[in-house]
BABALO-581779 format. One record per atom (N, C-alpha, C, O, CB): atom name; z negated, y, x negated. Coordinates in steps of 0.001 Angstrom, whole numbers, plus 524288, in hexadecimal, padded with zeros to 5 digits. Each point is the difference from the previous one (the first is absolute). Last residue first. Glycine has a CB too. Layout:
N
atom / w / v / u
CA / Z / Y / X
...
***
This chain:
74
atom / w / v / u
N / 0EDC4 / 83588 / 249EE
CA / 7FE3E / 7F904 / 7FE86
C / 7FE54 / 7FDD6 / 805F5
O / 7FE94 / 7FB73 / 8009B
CB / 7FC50 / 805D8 / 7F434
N / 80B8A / 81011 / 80653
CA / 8024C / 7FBB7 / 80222
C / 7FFDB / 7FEE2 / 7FE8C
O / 8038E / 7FF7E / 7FCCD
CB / 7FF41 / 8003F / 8062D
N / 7F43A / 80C71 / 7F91A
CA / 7FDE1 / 800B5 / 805AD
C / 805F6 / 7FA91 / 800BD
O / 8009B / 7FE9E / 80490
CB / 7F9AE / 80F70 / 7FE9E
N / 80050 / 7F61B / 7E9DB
CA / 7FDFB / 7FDE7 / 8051D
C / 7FEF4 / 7FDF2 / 80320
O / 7FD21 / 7FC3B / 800CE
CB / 803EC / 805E3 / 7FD94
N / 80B5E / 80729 / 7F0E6
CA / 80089 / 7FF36 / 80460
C / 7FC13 / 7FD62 / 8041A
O / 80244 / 7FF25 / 80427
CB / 80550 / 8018C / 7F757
N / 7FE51 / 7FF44 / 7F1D7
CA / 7FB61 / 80276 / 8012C
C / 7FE9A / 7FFB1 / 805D0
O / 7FBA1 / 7FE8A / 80160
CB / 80617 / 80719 / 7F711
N / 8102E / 7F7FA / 801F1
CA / 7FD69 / 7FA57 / 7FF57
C / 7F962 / 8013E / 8026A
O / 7FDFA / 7FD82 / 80393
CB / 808D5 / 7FEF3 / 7F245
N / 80557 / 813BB / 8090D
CA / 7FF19 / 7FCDF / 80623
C / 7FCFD / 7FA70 / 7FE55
O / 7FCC9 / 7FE4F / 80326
CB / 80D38 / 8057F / 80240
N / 7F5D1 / 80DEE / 7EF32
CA / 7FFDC / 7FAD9 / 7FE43
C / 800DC / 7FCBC / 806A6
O / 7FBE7 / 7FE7D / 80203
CB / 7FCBC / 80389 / 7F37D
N / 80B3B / 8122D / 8032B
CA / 7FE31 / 7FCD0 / 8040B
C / 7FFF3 / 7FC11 / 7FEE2
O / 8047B / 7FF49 / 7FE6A
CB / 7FD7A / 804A2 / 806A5
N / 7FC6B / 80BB4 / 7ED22
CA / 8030D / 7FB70 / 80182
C / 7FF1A / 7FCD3 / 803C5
O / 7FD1D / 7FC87 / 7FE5A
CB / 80427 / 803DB / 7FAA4
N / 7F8E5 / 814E4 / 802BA
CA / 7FECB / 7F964 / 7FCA2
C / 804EB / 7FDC1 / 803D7
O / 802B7 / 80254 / 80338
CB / 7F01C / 7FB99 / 7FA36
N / 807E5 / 81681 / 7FA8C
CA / 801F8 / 7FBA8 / 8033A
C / 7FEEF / 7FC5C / 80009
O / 7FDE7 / 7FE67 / 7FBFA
CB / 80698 / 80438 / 8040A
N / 7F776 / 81388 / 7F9C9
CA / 7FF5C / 7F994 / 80074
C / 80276 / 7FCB7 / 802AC
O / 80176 / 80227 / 8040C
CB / 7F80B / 7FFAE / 7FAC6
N / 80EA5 / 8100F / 7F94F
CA / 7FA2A / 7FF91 / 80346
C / 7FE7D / 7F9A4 / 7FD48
O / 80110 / 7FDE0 / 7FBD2
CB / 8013B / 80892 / 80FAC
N / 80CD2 / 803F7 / 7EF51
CA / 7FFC8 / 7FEDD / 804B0
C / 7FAD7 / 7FD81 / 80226
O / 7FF9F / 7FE3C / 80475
CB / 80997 / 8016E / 7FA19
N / 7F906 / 8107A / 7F280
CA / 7FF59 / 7FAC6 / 8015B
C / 80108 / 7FD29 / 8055D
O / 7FDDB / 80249 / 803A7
CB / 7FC93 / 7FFDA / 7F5EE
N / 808C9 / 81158 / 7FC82
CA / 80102 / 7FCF1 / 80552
C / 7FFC9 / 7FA8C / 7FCE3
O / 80385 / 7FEA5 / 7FD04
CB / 80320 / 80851 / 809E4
N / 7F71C / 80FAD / 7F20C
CA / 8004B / 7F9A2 / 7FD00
C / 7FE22 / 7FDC9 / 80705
O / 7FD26 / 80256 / 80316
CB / 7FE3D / 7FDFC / 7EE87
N / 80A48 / 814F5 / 80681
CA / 7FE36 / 7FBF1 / 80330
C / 800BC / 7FA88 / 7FF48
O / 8040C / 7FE9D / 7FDCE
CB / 7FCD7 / 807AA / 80704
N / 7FB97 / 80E81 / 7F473
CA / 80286 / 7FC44 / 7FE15
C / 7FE94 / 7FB5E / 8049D
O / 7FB80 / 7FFA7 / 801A8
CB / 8043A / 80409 / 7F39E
N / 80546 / 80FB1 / 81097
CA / 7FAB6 / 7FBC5 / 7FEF3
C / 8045C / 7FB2A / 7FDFB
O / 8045A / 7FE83 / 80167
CB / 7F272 / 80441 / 807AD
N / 80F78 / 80ED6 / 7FDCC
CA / 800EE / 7FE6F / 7FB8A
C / 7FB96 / 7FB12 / 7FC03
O / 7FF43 / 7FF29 / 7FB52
CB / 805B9 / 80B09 / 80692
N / 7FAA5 / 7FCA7 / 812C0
CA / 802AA / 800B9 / 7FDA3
C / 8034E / 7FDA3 / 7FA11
O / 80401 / 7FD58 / 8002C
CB / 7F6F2 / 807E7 / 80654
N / 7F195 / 7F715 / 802F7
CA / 80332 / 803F5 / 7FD84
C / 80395 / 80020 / 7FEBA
O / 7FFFD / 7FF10 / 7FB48
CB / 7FB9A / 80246 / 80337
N / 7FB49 / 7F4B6 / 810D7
CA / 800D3 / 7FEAB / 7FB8C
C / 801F7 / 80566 / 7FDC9
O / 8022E / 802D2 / 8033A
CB / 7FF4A / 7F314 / 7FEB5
N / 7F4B7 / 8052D / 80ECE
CA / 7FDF5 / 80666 / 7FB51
C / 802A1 / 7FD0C / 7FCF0
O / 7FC8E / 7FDE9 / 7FD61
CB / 7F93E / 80782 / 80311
N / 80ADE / 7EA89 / 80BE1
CA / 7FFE0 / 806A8 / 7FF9F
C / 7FD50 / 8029F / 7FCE2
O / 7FBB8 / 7FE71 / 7FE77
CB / 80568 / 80165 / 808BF
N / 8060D / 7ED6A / 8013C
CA / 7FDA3 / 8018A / 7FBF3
C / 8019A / 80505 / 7FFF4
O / 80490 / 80156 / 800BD
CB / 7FAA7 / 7F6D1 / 7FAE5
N / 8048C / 7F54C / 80DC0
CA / 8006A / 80605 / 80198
C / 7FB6F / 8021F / 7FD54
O / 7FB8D / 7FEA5 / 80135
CB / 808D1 / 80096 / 8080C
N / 8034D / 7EC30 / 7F8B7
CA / 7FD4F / 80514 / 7FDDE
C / 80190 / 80457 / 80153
O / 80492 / 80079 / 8016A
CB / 7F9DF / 7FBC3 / 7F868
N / 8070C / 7EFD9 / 80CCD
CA / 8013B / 8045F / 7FE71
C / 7FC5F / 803BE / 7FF4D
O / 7FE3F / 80149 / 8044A
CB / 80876 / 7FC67 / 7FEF5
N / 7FF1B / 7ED6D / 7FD1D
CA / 7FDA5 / 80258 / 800F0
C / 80192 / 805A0 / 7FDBE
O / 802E9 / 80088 / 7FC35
CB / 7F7C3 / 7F78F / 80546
N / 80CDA / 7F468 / 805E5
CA / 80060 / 80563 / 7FD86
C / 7FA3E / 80320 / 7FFBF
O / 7FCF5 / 7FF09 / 80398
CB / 80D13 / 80159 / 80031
N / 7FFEC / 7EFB7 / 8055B
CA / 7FCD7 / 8004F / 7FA58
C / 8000E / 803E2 / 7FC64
O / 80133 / 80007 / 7FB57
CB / 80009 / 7F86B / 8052C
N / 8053F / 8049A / 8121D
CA / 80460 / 80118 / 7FB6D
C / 7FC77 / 7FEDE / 7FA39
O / 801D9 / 80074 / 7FB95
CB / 8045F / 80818 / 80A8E
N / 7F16D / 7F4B3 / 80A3B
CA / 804B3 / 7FD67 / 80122
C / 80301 / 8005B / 7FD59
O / 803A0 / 7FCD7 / 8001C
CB / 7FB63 / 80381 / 80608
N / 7F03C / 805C7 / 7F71B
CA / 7FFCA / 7FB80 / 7FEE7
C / 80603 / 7FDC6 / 80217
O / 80162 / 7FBAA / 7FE74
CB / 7F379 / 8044B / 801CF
N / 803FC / 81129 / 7F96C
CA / 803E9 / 800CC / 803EC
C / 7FF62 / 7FA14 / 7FE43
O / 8013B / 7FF53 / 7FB67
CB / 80533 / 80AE8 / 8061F
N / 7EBE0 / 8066F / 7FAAC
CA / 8031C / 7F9C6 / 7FD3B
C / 80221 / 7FE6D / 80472
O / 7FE01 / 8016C / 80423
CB / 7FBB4 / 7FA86 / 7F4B2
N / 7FEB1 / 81862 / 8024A
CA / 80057 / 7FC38 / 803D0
C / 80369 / 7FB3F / 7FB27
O / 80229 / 8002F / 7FBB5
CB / 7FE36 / 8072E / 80F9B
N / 7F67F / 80ECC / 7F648
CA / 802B1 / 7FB29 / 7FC30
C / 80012 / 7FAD2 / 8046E
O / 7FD72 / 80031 / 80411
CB / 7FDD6 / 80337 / 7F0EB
N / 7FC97 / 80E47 / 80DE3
CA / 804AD / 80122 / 800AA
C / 80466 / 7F9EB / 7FC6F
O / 804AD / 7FF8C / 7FEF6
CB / 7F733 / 80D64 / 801EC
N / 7F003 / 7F7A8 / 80117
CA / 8023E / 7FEDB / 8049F
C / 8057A / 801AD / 801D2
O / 8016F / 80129 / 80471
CB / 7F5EE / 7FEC5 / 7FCE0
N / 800C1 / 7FC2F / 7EBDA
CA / 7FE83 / 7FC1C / 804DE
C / 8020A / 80174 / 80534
O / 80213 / 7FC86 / 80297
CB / 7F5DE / 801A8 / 7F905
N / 80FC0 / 80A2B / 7F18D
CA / 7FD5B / 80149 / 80471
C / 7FED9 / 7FB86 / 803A4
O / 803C2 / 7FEB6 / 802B6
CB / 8002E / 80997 / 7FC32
N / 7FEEF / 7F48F / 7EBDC
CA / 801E1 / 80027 / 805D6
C / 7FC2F / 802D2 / 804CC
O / 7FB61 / 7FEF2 / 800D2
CB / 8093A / 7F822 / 7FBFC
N / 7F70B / 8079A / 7EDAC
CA / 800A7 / 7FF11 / 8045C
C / 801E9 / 800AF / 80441
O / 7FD39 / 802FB / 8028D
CB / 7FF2C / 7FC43 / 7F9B4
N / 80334 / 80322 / 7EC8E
CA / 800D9 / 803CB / 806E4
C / 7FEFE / 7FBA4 / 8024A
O / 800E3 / 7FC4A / 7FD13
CB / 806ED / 80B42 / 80356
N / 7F383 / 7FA23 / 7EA0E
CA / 80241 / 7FC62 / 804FB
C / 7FEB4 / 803AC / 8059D
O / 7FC4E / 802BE / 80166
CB / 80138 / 7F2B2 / 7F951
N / 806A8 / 8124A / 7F38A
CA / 7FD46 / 7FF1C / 80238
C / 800EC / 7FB1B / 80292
O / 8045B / 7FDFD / 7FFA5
CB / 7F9F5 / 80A66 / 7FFC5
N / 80D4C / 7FD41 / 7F47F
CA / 7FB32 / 7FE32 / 7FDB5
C / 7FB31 / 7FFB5 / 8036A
O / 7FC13 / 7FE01 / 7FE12
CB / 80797 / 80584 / 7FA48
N / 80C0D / 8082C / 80D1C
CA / 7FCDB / 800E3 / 7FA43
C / 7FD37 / 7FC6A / 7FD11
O / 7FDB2 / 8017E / 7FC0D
CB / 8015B / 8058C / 80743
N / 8044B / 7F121 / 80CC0
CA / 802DD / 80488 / 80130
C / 7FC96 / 8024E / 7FCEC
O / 7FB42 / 7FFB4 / 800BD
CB / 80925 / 80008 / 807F7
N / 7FD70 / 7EC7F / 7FE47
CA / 7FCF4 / 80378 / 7FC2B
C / 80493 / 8041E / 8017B
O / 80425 / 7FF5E / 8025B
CB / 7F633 / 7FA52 / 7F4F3
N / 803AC / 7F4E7 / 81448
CA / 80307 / 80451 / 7FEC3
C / 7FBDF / 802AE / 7FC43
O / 7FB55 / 7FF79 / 80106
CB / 80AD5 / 8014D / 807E7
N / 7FDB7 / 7ECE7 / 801AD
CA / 7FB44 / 802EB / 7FC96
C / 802E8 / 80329 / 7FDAC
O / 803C4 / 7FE3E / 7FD95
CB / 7F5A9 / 7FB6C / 80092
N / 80BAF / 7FB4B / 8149D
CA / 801D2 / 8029A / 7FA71
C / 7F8DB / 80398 / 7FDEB
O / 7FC32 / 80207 / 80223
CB / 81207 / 80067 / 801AA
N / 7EC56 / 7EDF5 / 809FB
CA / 804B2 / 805C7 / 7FE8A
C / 800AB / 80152 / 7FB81
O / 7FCDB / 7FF82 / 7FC65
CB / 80132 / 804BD / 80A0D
N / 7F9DF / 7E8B9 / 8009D
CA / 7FE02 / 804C8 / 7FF2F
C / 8050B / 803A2 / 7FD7A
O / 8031E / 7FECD / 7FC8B
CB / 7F2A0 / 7FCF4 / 80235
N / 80D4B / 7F302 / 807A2
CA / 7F9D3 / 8017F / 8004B
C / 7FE24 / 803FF / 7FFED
O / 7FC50 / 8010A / 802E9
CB / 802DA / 7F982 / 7FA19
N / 81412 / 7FA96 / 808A1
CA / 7FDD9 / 806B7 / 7FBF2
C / 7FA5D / 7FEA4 / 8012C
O / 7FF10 / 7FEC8 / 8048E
CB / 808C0 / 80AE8 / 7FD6C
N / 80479 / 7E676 / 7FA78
CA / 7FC99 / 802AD / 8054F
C / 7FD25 / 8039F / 7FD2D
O / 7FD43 / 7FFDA / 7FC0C
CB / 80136 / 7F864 / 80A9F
N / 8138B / 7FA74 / 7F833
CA / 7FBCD / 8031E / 7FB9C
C / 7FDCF / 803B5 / 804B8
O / 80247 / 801F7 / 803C0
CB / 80357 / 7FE7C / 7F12E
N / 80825 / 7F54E / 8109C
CA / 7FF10 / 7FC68 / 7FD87
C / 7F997 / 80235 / 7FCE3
O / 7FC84 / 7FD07 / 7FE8A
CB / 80F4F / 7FF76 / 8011B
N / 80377 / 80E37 / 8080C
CA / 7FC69 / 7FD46 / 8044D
C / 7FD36 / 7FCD0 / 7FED9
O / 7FD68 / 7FEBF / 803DA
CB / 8075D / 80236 / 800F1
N / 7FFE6 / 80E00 / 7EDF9
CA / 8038F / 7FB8C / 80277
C / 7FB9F / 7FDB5 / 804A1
O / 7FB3F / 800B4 / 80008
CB / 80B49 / 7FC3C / 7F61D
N / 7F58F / 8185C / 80493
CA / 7FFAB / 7F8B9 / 7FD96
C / 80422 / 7FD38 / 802FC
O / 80220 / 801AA / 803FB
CB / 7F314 / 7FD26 / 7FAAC
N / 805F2 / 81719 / 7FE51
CA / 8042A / 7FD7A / 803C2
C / 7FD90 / 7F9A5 / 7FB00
O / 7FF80 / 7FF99 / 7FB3C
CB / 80C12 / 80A80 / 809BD
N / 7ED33 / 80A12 / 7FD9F
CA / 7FFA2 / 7FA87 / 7FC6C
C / 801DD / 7FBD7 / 8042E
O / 7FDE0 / 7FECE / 80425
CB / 7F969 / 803BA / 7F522
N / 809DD / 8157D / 804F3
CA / 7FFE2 / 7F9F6 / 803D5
C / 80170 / 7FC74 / 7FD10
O / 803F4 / 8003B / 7FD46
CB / 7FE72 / 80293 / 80AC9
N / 7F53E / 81004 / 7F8F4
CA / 80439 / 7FEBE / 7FD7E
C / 7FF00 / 7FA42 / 80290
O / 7FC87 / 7FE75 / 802F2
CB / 804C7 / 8086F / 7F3E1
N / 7FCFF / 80F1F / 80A8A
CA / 80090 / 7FB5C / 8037E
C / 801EA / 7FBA1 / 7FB4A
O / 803B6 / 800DF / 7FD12
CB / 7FF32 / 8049E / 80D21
N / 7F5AB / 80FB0 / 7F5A7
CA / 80363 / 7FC1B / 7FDD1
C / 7FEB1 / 7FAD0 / 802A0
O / 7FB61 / 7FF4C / 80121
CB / 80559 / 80595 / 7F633
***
Protein backbone atom coordinates (compact mmCIF):
# COMPACT_ATOMS: atom_id res chain seq x y z
CA UNK A 1 0.00 0.00 0.00
CA UNK A 2 1.38 3.39 -1.03
CA UNK A 3 0.10 6.35 0.52
CA UNK A 4 0.95 10.04 -0.08
CA UNK A 5 0.87 13.24 2.23
CA UNK A 6 0.47 15.98 -0.19
CA UNK A 7 1.05 19.86 1.89
CA UNK A 8 0.51 23.33 0.40
CA UNK A 9 3.90 24.91 -0.47
CA UNK A 10 3.63 27.05 2.56
CA UNK A 11 3.75 23.82 5.32
CA UNK A 12 6.95 21.58 5.38
CA UNK A 13 6.45 17.75 5.77
CA UNK A 14 8.89 16.77 8.68
CA UNK A 15 8.03 13.61 9.17
CA UNK A 16 5.55 10.96 7.24
CA UNK A 17 2.06 9.81 7.43
CA UNK A 18 1.66 7.81 10.86
CA UNK A 19 -0.33 4.92 10.01
CA UNK A 20 -1.79 2.25 12.70
CA UNK A 21 -3.16 -0.95 11.24
CA UNK A 22 -5.39 -2.98 14.11
CA UNK A 23 -4.10 -0.43 16.62
CA UNK A 24 -0.64 -1.07 15.75
CA UNK A 25 1.57 1.61 14.48
CA UNK A 26 3.28 0.37 10.98
CA UNK A 27 6.13 2.03 9.53
CA UNK A 28 7.03 2.73 6.00
CA UNK A 29 9.50 0.75 4.12
CA UNK A 30 12.84 3.15 4.21
CA UNK A 31 14.09 1.97 1.03
CA UNK A 32 11.04 2.11 -0.88
CA UNK A 33 9.53 5.64 0.64
CA UNK A 34 10.73 9.01 -0.56
CA UNK A 35 9.78 13.01 -0.11
CA UNK A 36 9.45 14.89 -3.34
CA UNK A 37 10.59 18.62 -2.16
CA UNK A 38 9.34 20.02 -5.67
CA UNK A 39 5.71 18.75 -5.09
CA UNK A 40 5.85 18.50 -1.20
CA UNK A 41 4.99 15.31 -1.04
CA UNK A 42 5.88 12.60 0.67
CA UNK A 43 5.18 8.93 0.03
CA UNK A 44 5.08 5.59 2.09
CA UNK A 45 5.16 2.26 0.99
CA UNK A 46 3.94 -0.05 3.62
CA UNK A 47 3.53 -3.81 3.51
CA UNK A 48 2.04 -7.14 5.08
CA UNK A 49 -1.24 -4.91 5.50
CA UNK A 50 -4.23 -7.48 5.89
CA UNK A 51 -6.81 -7.21 3.73
CA UNK A 52 -9.65 -6.54 6.10
CA UNK A 53 -7.24 -4.46 8.71
CA UNK A 54 -8.84 -1.82 10.64
CA UNK A 55 -6.76 1.14 9.45
CA UNK A 56 -6.25 4.73 10.95
CA UNK A 57 -3.86 7.66 8.70
CA UNK A 58 -2.55 10.71 10.41
CA UNK A 59 -0.81 13.11 8.12
CA UNK A 60 2.26 13.04 9.99
CA UNK A 61 4.00 16.29 11.15
CA UNK A 62 4.46 19.69 9.70
CA UNK A 63 5.44 23.04 10.47
CA UNK A 64 5.16 26.41 8.95
CA UNK A 65 8.08 28.21 7.09
CA UNK A 66 8.52 31.42 8.87
CA UNK A 67 10.85 33.48 5.94
CA UNK A 68 10.89 36.69 8.79
CA UNK A 69 13.13 33.77 10.71
CA UNK A 70 15.06 33.99 7.80
CA UNK A 71 19.08 34.94 8.49
CA UNK A 72 21.05 34.30 5.69
CA UNK A 73 19.44 37.91 4.37
CA UNK A 74 20.53 40.16 6.70
Amino acid sequence: MYIQTKAPQTIHIMYGTVLKVNGQLVHPDPGDSWFSAEYNRRTGHYTGIPAKAVIEINPGSYGVLDPSGDVSSC
